[in-house]
Every structure is written in structure tokens, then in C-alpha cells.
C-alpha positions in Angstrom: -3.9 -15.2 -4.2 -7.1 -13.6 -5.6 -7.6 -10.1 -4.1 -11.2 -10.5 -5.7 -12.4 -6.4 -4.8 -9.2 -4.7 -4.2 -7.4 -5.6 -7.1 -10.7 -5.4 -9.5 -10.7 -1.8 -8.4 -7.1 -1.6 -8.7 -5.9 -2.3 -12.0 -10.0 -2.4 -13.8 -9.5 1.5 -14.5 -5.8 1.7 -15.6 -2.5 0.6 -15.3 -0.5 1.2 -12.5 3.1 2.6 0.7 1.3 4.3 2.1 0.8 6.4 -0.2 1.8 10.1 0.5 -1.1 11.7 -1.0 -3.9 9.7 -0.9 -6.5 10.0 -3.8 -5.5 13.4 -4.3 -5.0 13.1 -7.3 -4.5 17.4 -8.3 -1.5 17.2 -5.4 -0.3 13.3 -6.7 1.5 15.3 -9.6 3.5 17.4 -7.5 4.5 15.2 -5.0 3.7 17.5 -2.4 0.3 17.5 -0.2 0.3 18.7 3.3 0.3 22.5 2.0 -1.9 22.1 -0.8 -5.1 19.7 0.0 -8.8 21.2 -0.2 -12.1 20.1 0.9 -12.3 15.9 1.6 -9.0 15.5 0.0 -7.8 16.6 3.3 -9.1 14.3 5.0 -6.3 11.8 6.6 -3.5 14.5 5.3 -4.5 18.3 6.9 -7.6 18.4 8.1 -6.9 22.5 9.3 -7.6 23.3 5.1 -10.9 22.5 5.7 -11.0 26.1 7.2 -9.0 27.8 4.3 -11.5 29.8 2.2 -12.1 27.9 -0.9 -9.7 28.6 -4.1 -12.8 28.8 -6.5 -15.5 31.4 -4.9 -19.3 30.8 -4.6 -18.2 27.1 -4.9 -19.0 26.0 -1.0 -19.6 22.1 -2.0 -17.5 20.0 -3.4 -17.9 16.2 -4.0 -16.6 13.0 -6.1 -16.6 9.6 -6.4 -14.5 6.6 -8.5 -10.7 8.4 -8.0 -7.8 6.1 -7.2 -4.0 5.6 -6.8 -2.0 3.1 -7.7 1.7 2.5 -7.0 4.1 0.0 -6.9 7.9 0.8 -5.8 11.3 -0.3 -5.3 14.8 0.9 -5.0 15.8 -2.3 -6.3 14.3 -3.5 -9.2 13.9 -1.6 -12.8 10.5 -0.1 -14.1 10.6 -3.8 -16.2 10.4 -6.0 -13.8 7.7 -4.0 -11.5 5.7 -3.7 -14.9 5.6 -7.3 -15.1 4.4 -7.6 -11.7 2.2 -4.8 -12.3 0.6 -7.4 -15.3 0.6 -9.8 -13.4 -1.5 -8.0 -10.3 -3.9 -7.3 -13.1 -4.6 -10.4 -14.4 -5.3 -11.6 -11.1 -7.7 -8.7 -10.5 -9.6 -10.7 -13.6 -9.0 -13.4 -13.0 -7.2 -14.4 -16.3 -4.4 -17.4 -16.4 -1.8 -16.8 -13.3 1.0 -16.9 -16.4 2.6 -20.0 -14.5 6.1 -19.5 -14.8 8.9 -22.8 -15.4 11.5 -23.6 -13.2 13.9 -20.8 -15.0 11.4 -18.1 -14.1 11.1 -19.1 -10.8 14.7 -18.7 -9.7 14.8 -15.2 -11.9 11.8 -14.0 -9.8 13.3 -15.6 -6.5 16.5 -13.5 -7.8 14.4 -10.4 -8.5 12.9 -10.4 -5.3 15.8 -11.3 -2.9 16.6 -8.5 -0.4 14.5 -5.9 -2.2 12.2 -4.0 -0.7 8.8 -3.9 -3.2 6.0 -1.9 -1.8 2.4 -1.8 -3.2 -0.1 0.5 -3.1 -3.7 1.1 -4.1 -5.9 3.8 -2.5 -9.8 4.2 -4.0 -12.1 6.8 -2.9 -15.7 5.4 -3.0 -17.8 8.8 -2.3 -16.3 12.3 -1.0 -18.3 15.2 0.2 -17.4 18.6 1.7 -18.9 21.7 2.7 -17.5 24.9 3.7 -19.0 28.1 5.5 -16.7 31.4 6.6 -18.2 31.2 9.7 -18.9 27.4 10.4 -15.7 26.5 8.8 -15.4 23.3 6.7 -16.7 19.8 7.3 -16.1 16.5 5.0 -16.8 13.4 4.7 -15.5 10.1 2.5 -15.1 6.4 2.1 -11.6 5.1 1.5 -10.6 1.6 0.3 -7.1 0.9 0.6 -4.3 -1.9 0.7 -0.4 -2.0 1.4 1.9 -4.4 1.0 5.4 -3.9 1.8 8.0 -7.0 1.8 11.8 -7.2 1.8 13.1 -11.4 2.0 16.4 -12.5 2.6 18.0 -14.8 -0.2 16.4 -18.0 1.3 12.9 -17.2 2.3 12.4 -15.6 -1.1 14.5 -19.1 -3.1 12.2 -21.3 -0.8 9.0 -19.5 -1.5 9.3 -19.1 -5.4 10.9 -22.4 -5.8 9.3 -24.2 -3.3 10.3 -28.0 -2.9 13.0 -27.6 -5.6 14.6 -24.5 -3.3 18.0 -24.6 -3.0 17.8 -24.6 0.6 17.3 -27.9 0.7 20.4 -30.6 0.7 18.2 -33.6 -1.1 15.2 -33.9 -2.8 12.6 -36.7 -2.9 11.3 -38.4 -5.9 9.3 -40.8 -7.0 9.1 -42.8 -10.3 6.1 -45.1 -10.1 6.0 -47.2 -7.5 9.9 -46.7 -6.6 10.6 -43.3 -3.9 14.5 -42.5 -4.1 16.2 -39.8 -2.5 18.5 -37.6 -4.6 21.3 -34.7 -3.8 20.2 -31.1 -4.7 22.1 -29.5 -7.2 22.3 -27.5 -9.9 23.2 -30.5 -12.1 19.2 -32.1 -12.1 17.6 -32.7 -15.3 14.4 -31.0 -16.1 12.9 -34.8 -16.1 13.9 -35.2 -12.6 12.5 -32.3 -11.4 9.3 -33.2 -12.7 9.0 -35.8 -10.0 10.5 -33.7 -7.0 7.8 -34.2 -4.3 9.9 -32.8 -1.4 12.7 -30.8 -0.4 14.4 -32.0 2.6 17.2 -30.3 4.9 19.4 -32.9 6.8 20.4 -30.7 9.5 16.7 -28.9 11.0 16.9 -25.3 11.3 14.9 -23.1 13.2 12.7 -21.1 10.9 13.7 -18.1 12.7 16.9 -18.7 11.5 16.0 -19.7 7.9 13.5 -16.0 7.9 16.6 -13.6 9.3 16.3 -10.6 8.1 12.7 -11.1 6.1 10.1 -8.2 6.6 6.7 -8.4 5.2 3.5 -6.3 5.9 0.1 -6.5 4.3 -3.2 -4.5 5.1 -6.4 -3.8 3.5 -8.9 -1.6 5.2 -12.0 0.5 4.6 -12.1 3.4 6.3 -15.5 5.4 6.8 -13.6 9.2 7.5 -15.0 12.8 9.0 -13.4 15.8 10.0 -13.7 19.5 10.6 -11.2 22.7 10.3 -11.5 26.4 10.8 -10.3 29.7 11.0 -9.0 30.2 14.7 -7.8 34.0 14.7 -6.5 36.0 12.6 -6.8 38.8 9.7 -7.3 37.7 6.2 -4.7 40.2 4.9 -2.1 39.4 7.1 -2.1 36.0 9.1 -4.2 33.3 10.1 -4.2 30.7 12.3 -6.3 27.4 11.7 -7.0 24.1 13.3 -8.6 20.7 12.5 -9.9 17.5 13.9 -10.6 14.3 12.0 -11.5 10.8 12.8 -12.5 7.3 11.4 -14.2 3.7 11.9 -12.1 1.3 10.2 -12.8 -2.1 9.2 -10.2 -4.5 8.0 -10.6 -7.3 5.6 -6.7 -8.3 6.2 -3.7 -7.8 8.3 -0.5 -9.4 7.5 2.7 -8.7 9.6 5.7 -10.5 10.1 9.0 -9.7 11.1 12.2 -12.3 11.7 15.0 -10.5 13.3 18.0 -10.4 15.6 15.0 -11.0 18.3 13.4 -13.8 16.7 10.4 -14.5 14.5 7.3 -12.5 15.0 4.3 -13.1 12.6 0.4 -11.8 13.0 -2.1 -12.2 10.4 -6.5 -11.8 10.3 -7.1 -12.8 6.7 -10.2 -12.8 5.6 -11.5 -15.6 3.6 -11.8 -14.0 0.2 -8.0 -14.8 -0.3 -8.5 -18.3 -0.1 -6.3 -19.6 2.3 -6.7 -23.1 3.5 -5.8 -23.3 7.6 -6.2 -26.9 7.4 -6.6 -28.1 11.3 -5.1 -25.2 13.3 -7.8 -24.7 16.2 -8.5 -22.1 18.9 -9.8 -19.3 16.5 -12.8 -17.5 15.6 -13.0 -18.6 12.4 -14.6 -17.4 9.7 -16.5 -19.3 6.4 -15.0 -19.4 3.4 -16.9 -17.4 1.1 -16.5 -17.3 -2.8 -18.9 -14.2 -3.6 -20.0 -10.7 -2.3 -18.3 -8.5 0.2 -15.3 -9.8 1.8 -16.3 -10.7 5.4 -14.5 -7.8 8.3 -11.7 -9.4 10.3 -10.8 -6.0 12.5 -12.6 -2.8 13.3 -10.7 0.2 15.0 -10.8 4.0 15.0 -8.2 6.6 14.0 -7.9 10.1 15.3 -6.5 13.2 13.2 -4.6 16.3 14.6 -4.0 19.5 12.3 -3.0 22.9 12.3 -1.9 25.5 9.8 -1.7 29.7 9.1 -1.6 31.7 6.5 0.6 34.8 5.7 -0.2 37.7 3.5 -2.4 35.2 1.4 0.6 33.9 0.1 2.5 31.4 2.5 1.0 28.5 3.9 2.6 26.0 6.6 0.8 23.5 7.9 1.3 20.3 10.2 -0.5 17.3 11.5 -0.3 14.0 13.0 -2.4 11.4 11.8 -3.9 8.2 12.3 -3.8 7.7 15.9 -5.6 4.7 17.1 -5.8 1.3 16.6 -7.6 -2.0 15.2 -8.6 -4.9 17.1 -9.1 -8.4 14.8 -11.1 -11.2 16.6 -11.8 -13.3 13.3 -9.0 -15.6 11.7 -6.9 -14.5 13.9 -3.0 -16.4 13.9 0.5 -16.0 15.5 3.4 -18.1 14.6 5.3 -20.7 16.3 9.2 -21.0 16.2 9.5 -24.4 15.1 12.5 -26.7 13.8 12.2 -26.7 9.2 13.5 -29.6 7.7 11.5 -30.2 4.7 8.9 -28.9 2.4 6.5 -30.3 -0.4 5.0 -27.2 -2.0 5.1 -26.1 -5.3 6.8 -22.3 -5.8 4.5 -19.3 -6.3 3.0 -19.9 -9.8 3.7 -16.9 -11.6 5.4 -13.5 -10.6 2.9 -11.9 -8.1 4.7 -11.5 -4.8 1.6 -11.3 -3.1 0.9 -14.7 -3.4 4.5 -15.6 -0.5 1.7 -15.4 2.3 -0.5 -17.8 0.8 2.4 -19.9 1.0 3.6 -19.3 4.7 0.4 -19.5 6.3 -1.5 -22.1 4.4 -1.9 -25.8 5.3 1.9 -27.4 5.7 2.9 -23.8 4.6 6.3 -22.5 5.7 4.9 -21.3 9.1 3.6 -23.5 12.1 0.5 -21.5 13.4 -1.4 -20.8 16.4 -5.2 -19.6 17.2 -5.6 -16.6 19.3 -8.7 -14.7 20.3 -8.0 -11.5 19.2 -5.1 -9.1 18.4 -4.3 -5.3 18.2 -2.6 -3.3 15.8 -1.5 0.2 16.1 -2.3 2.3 13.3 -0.2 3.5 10.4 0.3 6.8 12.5 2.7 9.6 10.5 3.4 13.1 11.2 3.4 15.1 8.0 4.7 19.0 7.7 4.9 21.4 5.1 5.1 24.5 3.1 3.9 26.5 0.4 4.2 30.3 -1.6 2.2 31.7 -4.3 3.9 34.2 -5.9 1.6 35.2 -8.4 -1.8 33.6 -8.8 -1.9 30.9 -11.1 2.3 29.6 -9.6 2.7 27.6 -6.4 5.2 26.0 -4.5 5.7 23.5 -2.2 7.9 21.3 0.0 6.9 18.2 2.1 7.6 15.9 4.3 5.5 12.6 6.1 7.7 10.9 8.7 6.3 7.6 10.5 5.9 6.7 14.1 5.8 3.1 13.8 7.4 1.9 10.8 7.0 -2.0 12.1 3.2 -1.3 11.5 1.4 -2.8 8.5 0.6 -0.2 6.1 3.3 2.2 7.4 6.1 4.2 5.2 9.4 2.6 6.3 11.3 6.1 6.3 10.5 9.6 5.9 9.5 10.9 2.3 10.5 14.5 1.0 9.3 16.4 -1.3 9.3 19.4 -3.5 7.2 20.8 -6.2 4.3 23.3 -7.1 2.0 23.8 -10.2 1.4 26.4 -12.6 -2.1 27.3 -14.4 -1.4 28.7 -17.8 -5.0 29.0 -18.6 -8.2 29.0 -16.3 -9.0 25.3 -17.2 -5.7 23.7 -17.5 -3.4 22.7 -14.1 0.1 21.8 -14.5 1.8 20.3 -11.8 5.7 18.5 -11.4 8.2 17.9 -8.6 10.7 15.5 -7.0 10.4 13.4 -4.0 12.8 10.8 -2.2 12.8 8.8 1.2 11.2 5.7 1.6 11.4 3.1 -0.9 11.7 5.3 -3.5 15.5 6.8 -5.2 14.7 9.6 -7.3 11.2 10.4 -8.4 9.5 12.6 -10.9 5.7 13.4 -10.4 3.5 14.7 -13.2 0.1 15.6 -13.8 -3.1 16.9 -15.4 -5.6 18.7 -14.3 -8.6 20.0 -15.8 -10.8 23.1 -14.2 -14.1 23.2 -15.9 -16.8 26.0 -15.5 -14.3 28.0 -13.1 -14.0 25.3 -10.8 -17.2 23.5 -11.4 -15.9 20.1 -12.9 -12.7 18.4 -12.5 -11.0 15.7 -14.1 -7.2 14.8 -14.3 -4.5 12.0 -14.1 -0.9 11.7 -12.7 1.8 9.5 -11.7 4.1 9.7 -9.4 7.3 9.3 -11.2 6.3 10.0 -15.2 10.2 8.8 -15.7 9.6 5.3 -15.3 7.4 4.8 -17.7 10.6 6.2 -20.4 13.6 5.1 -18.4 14.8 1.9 -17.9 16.1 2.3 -14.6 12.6 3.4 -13.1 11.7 2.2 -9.5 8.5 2.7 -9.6 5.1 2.8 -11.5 1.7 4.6 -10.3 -1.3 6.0 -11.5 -3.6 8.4 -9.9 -7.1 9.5 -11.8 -10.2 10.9 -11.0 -12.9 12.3 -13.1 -16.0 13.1 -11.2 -15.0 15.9 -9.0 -18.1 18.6 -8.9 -18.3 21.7 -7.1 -21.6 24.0 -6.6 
């Protein structure tokens, strides 16, 4: 599938669920945020900083533009492998050669992939703006792109959908020399030649695809959030403790919304796609469809709203705790709008995904004589990605901070959720006036054992600010890494 703006934005800058830390990019290199976000960073994370008096005086504005995060994690495959797909998300972004894969590939990637839960993340922060006032307290402003993706397949759905019609799933393949159609056992004795002419697997006992999906997890969303909110000093004494509060809320419009769970309870699957990903519906009625379109802005499938909850205090100047709930709302898609059908699978005559890009398993479950059977609805609402985040932080001396962590979700079955709670710990240190140095450790999630790192550069006393970080450097010098990310920005002003 071509994620034609997303995944230009993506990977077009650099290499590299919900994210943790959003664009922050100063905080991405600590792992921690809660504690330590400032002016529109907080928006979405603590919106209660906005009141905190600003770190750099005189300096009441602060904007920026062009900063993003990148990550892609898993507890289960090496920093190799997610490379690769990492490649392979950015040649798609430009549209370069898929890198088809043979049928040796295929059943590495479909052994990659099997019962491991990959999550992918990109956050990109189109145009932030804050201002802050002791008295009127602070007030910001951004626009967010950003898309998750979160899967974890059993062994067949993940076979069947890399290897398609040559799945092992299947107890006899169909294949056709000519004019003369022959039906032959599966096995793992067939000659390349043979498989050359595979048009169709076929099962000779029918299975429900509930039953074939057990145990398969997949989530997908890519919104575009337009975000406000406010924060300020409640009470309190500036040498001894304060008390603050903030508010926050958003319009969101979503371009896609993937989510599909097959369980114990049976097969549940929603999607709204929107047409830029180029999936062909074929004759399923009773929707509000939308036209496909091959250039410009990707048509809106959803709009909703999200409401954010914040408070924090201060002690001596040098503790901070803070905690907020976030996200609370919903989206409501009326365009392309699908829900799946529990029907009887006993064959299949799709190719496997063409090169390593996981991404591309939806296209083949909802497309035409995909793996699901669809249905039209009118319309259909999604809870929000909600999480409650709390945390804490000391300065001991000026230029050393602290930090610990942690973002819980409320509805980890929602599509762009974290699927556990994610700790952290870490804190930076500012050896000289224009140099920020931050590291830490976080866990939870989908992620094992992490590393954050980054750079941060103060000019002018606060005035410009550029930096990068990742959130686990380690991967990118250990073999075993489970993860690879990038966060950078470079237009950060502040007057």
C-alpha cells in the first residue's frame, strides 16, 4: 500500500505506538515527558506546564514547525529485520520498486512476522505556537499528523497473507499448464516451476475465518489533529509550592481507521480507509463511498474531538509532579465505512504481500476476494486513544534533571493505543549553555529494554533550537535491538 503523505513525511527527512512523547523531541532523549514538557510540546501530554514560568526568561513566545518522530518496535524481532522493514516503508514513501521478494522471502517474512507484535509509529508537527503570561498563564496551539499501526498475527493469518495462494494453509493447490487445469497436494516437496502456475489455494475441509484469524490483532490509524489548550498557576508561592491546572482540546480528522480483533469471542473488524491507499472494494454496497483519488490531500473519512485533563505543582523550584488524562472523546467515520462478516474460507487466489512491508496485510484482507467478506455500514464510532500519564521530576542543581514516567492506556483495543503501560526513567544534564544532554531507560509496551539518547542545541540563550534523538540509540549498535526511531526538529524559535 502507498501511504502517499504520511510515509513521504515519514522517512523524506531521515531514517527511522503511540508514541510516548510526541514530537518532543528535547524530552524523546530521555524517555521521560510528563514532568518535563514546555510550551506546545505539552500539548496532548501536560497541558498544566503551560502555566510553569518559562525555563529561558524574557522568552514568552515560542514556535516551530517540520519536527517529527519516527519509531518502529518489537519485542520480537532484531534491530535487522525492523531495519529492513524500516527500508522498505521508505521506498514506499517514494515510491521506488516494492523490492518484490521470491517465494523464499516470503515464508522468512511470514516467519518473521508470526506472533510478533510490530508497532509503527510516525508523529509530525506541521506548525506549533505558544505564548505565555504570569498572569494570563500559557496558551498553545499546533497541528499534528500522525499514524499507528500495531499488528500481532497468528502463524496462519501471517503464512496466508505473505504467501498468499501458495500458503500452507491450504491442503491442494490449483494449476494450470495451458489449456489443461490439474489439482495438486500442497507440500513442501513442489518445484519452483510448479509454483509458477499455482492460481489457487484450496482448503478441503471450510473453516470459519474466525477460526483461521484466532488470536490475530491488528490496528491502524492515521489522523490530523488541529490541538489548543491552556494551563496556569492555581495558588501557591513561587518559593515554596505551587499548584497548576490545564485544559486542552482537539478536532480531529481521520484519513484511516483499521481495527480488527479475532478472539475467543469471535472476529471483529472495522475499517474507514480513505482512498489514497488504493484499495479496490470491488461490489460491496451500502456505503458512503468515496472516489478514488490519485493526487492532492487524502480525502477525511472521520472527524471527532478529544478532551485533555492536567494538573501539576511545584516544590521549592525543584520538584515537579504532574498528571493528566488525555484524549477523551471520540471519532465518528461516515465515508468507506466496512465491518466484517464471519464467513466459511476455503480457498484463495491472491498473490502474497510483494515485498516486506507489513502494512500492506490490510490491503490484502479487505480488498476485492481479499481474505475478509465485507459489509457497508453508515457510519461507526471509535473511542479515542485515551491514556493517563503521571510523573516526576528533581533539579538538583541547575543545569541536572531527573525524571521518572509512566503513560498507562484506558482502552488498549483502540486503534492507535499503547497495548501496556510504558515506564520510564531518565533526566538531562547541560554542560554548557548551548549544549543539552539527555539519556534514560524505558520498558512496558512493546518495547524490552530501551536506551534513549539525544541532542539538543540552545542558541542565543534559548532563542534557537535544534536537536535529534532516538529512542533506543542501542539498536542502531546491537544486534539484538527491538527497535529503531528518530526524533528531529530544527526550527524551534523563541522571542
Amino acid at each position: 500500500m502507498k501511504l502517499k503523505l504520511v510515509l513521504l513525511f515519514l522517512l523524506s527527512y531521515s531514517f527511522s505506538f503511540s508514541q510516548t512523547q510526541g514530537v518532543a523531541f528535547p524530552t524523546v532523549g530521555k524517555g521521560v515527558a510528563t514532568p518535563f514538557v514546555t510550551d506546545y510540546h505539552s500539548l496532548g501530554i501536560n497541558t498544566s506546564a503551560l502555566g510553569w514560568k518559562p525555563r529561558y526568561a524574557g522568552k514568552k513566545f515560542t514556535t516551530g514547525t517540520s519536527e517529527f518522530a519516527f519509531a518502529v518496535s518489537s519485542p520480537s524481532l532484531n534491530s535487522k529485520k525492523l531495519q529492513n522493514l524500516t527500508s522498505t516503508l521508505y521506498n514506499a514513501a517514494q515510491h521506488k520498486n516494492p523490492n518484490e521478494v521470491d517465494y523464499q522471502r516470503q515464508m522468512q517474512s511470514a516467519g518473521d512476522y508470526a506472533e510478533s507484535g510490530v508497532a509503527i509509529n510516525f508523529d509530525y508537527n506541521w506548525l506549533g505556537f505558544s505564548y505565555y503570561g504570569e498572569k494570563f498563564g500559557g496558551i498553545a496551539f499546533n497541528v499534528r499528523e500522525s499514524y499507528s499501526w500495531y499488528s500481532k498475527m497468528n502463524s496462519q493469518t501471517t503464512d496466508l497473507l505473505f504467501r498468499g495462494k501458495l500458503s500452507s494453509v491450504f491442503d491442494s493447490l490449483t494449476v494450470v499448464y495451458g489449456s489443461d487445469t490439474s489439482r495438486i497436494a500442497n507440500n513442501a516437496n513442489i518445484s519452483q516451476d510448479s509454483m509458477g502456475h499455482v492460481i489457487g489455494g484450496t482448503l478441503n475441509v471450510p473453516i470459519r475465518i474466525s477460526e483461521l484469524t484466532k488470536g490475530t490483532q491488528i490496528q491502524m490509524v492515521w489522523n490530523r489533529s488541529y490541538n489548543i489548550g491552556y494551563g496556569r498557576k492555581l495558588f501557591g508561592k513561587d518559593s515554596t509550592f505551587q499548584v497548576f491546572g490545564g485544559i486542552g482540546a482537539r478536532l480531529i480528522t481521520s484519513m484511516a481507521m483499521f481495527n480488527m480483533t479475532s478472539d475467543d469471542e469471535g472476529l471483529r473488524m472495522y475499517s474507514a480507509i480513505t482512498p489514497t491507499f488504493d484499495i479496490d472494494y470491488g461490489n460491496v454496497s451500502g456505503t458512503n463511498s468515496v472516489p478514488k483519488k490519485s493526487k492532492g490531500i487524502a480525502p477525511v473519512m472521520g472527524t471527532g474531538y478529544g478532551i485533555d485533563l492536567s494538573a501539576s505543582f511545584i516544590l521549592f523550584n525543584k520538584v515537579r509532579v504532574a498528571a493528566a488524562v488525555n484524549n477523551i472523546g471520540s471519532v465518528t467515520y461516515k465515508r468507506n465505512v466496512y465491518k466484517v462478516k464471519d464467513t466459511l474460507f476455503a480457498s484463495f487466489n491472491l498473490n502474497g504481500v510483494s515485498s516486506d512491508n507489513i502494512t500492506q496485510t490490510v490491503n490484502q484482507l479487505v480488498r476485492d476476494n481479499g481474505l475478509l467478506t465485507l459489509e457497508g455500514e453508515q457510519k461507526y464510532t471509535v473511542i479515542n486513544a485515551s491514556d493517563f500519564r503521571f510523573g516526576v521530576s528533581y533539579e538538583p542543581i541547575k543545569y541536572v534533571r531527573l525524571g521518572f514516567d509512566v503513560v498507562a492506556p484506558f482502552n488498549k483495543e483502540t486503534p492507535g493505543s499503547i497495548q501496556n503501560p510504558v515506564y520510564s526513567f531518565g533526566g538531562d544534564i547541560i554542560p554548557v549553555k548551548w549544549l543539552q544532554l539527555s539519556i534514560g531507560y524505558y520498558g512496558g509496551g512493546v518495547y524490552k529494554n530501551n536506551i534513549p539518547l539525544g541532542l539538543t542545541f540552545i542558541i542565543k540563550d534559548g532563542a534557537y533550537e535544534f536537536g535529534v534523538a532516538s529512542r533506543d540509540a542501542l539498536s542502531f549498535f546491537l544486534k539484538n535491538g527491538t527497535s529503531v526511531s528518530a526524533a528531529l526538529g530544527f526550527a524551534r524559535v523563541r522571542f
